[in-house]
C-alpha positions, 0 to 999 in steps of 0.5 A: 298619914299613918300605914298600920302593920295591924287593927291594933295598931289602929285601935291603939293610935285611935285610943291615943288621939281621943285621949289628947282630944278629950284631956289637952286639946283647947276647944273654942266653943267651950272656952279654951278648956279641954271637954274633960275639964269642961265636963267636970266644971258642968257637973260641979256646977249641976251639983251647986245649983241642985 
């Protein structure tokens, strides 16, 4: 666990982890993408289909 020196700090490590999060982490439930990529795949698949 982390002890912060100040809320920036939180602020800035809770950016950081959501950015690794939505852009690396491999999430199961949307078939081992990222929700970035799976977000993009969603709308171009939206776009296609409309």
């Amino acid at each position: 666990m982390n002890e912060y020196e100040t809320l920036k700090d939180v602020y800035r490590n809770i950016k950081e982890f959501l950015k690794l999060y939505n852009t690396k982490r491999l999430h199961s439930s949307i078939g081992y993408k990222p929700p970035i990529e799976f977000e993009k795949e969603q709308i171009l698949n939206t776009r296609i289909i409309a």
